[in-house]
C-alpha positions as CSV (number, residue, x, y, z in Angstrom):
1,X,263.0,-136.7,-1.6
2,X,261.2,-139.6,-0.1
3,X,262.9,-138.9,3.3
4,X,261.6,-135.2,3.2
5,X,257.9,-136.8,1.8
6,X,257.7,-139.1,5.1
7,X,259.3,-136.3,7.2
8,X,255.7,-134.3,6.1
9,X,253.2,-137.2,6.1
10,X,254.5,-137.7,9.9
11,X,254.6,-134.1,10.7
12,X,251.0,-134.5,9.6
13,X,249.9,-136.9,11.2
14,X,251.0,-136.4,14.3
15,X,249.6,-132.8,14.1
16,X,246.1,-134.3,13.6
17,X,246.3,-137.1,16.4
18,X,247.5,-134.0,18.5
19,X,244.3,-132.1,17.5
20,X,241.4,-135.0,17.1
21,X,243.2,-136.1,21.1
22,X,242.8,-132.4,22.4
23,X,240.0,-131.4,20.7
24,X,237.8,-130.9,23.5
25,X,240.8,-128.8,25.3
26,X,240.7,-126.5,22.6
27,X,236.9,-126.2,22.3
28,X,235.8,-125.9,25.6
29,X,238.6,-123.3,27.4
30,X,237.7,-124.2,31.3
31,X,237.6,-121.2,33.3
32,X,238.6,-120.1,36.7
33,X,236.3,-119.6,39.8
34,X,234.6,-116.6,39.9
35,X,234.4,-114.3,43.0
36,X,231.0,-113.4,44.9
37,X,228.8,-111.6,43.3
38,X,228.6,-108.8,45.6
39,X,232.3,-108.4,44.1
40,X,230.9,-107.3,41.0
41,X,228.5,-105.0,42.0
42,X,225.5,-107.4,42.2
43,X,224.3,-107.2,45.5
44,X,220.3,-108.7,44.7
45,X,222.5,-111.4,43.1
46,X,222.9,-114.8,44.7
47,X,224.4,-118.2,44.0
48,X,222.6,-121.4,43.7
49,X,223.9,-125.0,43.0
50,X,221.5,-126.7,40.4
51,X,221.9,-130.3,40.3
52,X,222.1,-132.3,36.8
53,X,220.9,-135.8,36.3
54,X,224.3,-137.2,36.4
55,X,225.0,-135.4,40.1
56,X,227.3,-132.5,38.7
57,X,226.9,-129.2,40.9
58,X,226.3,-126.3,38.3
59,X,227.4,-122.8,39.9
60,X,224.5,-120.0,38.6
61,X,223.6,-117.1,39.7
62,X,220.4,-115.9,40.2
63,X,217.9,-112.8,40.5
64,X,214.5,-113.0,40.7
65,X,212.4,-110.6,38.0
66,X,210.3,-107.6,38.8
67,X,206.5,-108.2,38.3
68,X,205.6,-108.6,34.8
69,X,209.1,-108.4,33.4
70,X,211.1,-111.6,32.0
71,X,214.3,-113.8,33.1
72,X,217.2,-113.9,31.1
73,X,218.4,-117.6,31.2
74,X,222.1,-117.0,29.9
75,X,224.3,-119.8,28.6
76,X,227.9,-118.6,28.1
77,X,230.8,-119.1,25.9
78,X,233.9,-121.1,26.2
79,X,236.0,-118.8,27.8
80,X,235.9,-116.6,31.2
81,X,234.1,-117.4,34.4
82,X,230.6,-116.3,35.2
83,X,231.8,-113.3,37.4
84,X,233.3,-111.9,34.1
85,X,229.5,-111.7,32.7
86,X,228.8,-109.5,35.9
87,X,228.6,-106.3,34.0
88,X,226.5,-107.6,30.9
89,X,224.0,-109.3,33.2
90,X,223.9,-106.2,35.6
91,X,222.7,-104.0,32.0
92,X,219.1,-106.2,32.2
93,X,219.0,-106.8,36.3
94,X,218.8,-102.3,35.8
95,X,215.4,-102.9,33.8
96,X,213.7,-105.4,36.1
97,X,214.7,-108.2,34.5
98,X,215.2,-111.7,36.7
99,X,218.7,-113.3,36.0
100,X,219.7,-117.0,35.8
101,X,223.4,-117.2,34.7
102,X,224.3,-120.6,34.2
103,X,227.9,-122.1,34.3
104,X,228.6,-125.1,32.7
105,X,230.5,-128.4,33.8
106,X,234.4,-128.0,34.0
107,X,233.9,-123.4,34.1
108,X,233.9,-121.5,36.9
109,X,235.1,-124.6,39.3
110,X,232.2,-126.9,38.7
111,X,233.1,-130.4,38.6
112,X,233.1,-132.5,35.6
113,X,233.9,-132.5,31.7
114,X,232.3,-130.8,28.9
115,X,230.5,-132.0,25.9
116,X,228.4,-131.2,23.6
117,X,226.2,-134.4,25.1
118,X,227.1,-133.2,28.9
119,X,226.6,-129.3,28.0
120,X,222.7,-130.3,26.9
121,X,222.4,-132.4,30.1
122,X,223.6,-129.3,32.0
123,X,220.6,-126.9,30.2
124,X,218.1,-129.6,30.9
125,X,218.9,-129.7,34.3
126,X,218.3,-125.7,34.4
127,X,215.1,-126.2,32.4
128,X,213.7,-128.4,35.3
129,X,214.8,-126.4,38.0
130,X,212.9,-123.5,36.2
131,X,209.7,-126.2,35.9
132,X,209.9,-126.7,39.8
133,X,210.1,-122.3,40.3
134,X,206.2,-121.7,40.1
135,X,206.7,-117.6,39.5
136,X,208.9,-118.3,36.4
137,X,208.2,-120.1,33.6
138,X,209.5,-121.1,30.4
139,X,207.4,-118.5,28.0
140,X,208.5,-116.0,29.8
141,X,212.3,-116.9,29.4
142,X,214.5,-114.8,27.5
143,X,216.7,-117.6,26.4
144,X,220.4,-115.9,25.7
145,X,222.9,-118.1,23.9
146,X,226.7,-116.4,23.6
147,X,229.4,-117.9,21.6
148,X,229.5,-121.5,22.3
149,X,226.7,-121.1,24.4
150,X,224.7,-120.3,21.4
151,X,224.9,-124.2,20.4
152,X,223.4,-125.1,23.7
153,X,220.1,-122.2,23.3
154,X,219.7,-123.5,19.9
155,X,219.5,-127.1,21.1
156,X,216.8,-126.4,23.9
157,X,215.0,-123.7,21.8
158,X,213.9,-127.0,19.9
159,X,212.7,-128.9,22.7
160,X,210.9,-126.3,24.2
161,X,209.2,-122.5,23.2
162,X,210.6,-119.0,25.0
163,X,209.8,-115.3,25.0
164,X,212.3,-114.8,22.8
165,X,215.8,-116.7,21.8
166,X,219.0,-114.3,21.7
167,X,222.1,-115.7,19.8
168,X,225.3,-113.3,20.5
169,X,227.6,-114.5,17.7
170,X,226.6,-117.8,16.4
171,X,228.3,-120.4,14.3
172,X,226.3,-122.8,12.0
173,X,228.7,-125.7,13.2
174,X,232.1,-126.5,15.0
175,X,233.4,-128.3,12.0
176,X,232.0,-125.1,9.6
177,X,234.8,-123.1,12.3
178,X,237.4,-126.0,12.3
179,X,237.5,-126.7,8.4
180,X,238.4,-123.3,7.6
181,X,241.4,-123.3,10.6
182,X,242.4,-126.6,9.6
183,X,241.9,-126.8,6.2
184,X,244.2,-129.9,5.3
185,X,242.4,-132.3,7.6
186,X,238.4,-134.2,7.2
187,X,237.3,-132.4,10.6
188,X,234.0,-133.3,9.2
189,X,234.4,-137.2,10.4
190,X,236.7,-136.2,13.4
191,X,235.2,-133.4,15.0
192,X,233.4,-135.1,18.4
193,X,231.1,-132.1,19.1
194,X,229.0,-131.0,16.3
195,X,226.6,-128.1,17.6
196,X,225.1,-128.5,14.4
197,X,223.4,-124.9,14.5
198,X,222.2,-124.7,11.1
199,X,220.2,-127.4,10.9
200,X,218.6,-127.0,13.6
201,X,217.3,-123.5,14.3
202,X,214.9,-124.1,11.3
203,X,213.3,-126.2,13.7
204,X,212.9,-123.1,16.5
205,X,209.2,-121.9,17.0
206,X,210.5,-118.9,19.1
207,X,211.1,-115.4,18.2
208,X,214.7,-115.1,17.3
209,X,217.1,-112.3,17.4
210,X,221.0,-112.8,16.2
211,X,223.6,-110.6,16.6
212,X,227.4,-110.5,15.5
213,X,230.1,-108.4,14.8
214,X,231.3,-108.0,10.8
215,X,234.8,-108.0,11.7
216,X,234.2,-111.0,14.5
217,X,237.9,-112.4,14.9
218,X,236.8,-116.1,15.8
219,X,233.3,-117.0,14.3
220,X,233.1,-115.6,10.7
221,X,230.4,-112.9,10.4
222,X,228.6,-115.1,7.5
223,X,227.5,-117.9,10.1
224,X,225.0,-115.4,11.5
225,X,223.6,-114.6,8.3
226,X,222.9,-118.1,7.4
227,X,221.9,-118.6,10.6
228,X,219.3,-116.1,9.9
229,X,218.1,-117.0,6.5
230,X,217.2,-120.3,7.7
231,X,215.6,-119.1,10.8
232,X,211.3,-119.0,11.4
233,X,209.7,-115.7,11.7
234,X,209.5,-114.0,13.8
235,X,213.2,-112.7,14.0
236,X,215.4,-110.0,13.7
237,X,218.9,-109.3,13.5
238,X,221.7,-106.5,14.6
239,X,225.0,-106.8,12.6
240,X,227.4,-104.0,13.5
241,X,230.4,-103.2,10.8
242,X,233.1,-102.6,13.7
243,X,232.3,-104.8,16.3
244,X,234.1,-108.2,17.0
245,X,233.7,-111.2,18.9
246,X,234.2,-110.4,22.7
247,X,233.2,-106.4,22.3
248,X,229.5,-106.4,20.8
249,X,228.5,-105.3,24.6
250,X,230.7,-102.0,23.5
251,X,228.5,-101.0,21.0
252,X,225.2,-100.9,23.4
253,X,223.5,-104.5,22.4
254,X,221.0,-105.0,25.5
255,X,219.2,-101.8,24.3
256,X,218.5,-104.2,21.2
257,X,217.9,-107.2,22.9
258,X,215.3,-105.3,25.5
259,X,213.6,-103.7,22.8
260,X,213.2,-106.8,20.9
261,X,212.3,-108.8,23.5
262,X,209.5,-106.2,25.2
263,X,208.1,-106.2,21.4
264,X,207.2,-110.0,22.1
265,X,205.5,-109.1,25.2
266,X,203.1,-107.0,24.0
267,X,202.0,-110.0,21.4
């Protein structure tokens, strides 16, 4: 009996120094390197380097607005390249809409590792380059947050105020998503990258507008609605019963996200 008791205490702890060691492999999944743009269809598309503080080379692609119509600054999630975004961002570049599609650190063959610290250093850097861009400017960002990328919008939607804030299937936390996969560890104390959401979109001044899938595989539906109760007006939400995680786009989303976001240009 006490051979079989060690046997599991071992088993368990080396299965959490495995996970707490790893963590960031599992969280952040690094991506490939995407192809051209003109690859995908996007020929008024074209790639820029934006330099962060700490000399990392961010990969985005960029397309500049129509008169009088916003940019969609998109932060992605933790899996794919940008090039496998091609044929969301190619839905809003159809209604005049100027692009920025942001890869992090470590994605898409950018240099460098990703953090939660290092992924906010990566959006400032995009917030300056759009402060040095004199025909766009921050109230007229449509600021679009997916997945992971949702803790990085919420972050920077407290620093600064946008057209609108879009979160494609948010979590409150990374410990709320751990604790429930790994229910026989404290990932409160060991997660390293919070992404407290929860308490911080209380703290947004921007129009917000959540979205998620009630059958999403990977963050459980319920984050968005707490997300949601705790959010400022103005906001709005689209929950669809079928949709999950990676297939919201398949149920027609953008004509949501336009219509919310042209109702905050006519305030």
């Amino acid at each position: 009996m006490f051979k079989y008791i060690f046997s599991l205490f071992f088993i368990y702890l080396f299965f959490g120094f495995f996970l707490y060691f790893f963590q960031r492999k599992i969280l952040f999944n690094i991506s490939s390197i995407p192809k051209k743009p003109e690859n995908y269809g996007l020929k008024c598309v074209k790639e820029l380097q934006i330099l962060t503080e700490d000399r990392i080379n961010l990969l985005c692609w960029y397309s500049h607005s129509k008169i009088n119509k916003p940019t969609l600054v998109y932060f992605h999630g933790n899996s794919f390249n940008i090039g496998e975004r091609a044929y969301r961002i190619e839905k809003y570049i159809k209604e005049g809409w100027g692009i920025l599609l942001v890869s992090w650190r470590g994605f898409s063959g950018n240099k460098g590792k990703p953090s939660e610290t290092n992924l906010y250093i990566d959006a400032e850097a995009i917030m300056n380059w759009v402060d040095k861009k004199k025909f766009i400017k921050k109230k007229d960002i449509v600021l679009y947050g997916e997945s992971l990328g949702t803790g990085v919008a919420i972050e920077m939607a407290t620093r600064y105020s946008f057209k609108s804030v879009i979160l494609e299937s948010p979590f409150t936390s990374i410990p709320d998503i751990a604790k429930k996969k790994y229910i026989f560890y404290p990932v409160k104390f060991l997660i390293l990258d919070k992404f407290d959401n929860l308490s911080k979109i209380k703290k947004i001044d921007s129009p917000i507008l959540i979205i998620s899938g009630k059958k999403d595989e990977i963050v459980p539906h319920l984050h968005s609605v707490q997300l949601y109760n705790e959010a400022k007006e103005p906001k709005d939400y689209l929950f669809i019963d079928e949709a999950m995680h990676n297939n919201l786009y398949d149920f027609g989303i953008e004509k949501k996200i336009i219509e919310f976001t042209n109702q905050q240009l006519c305030i």
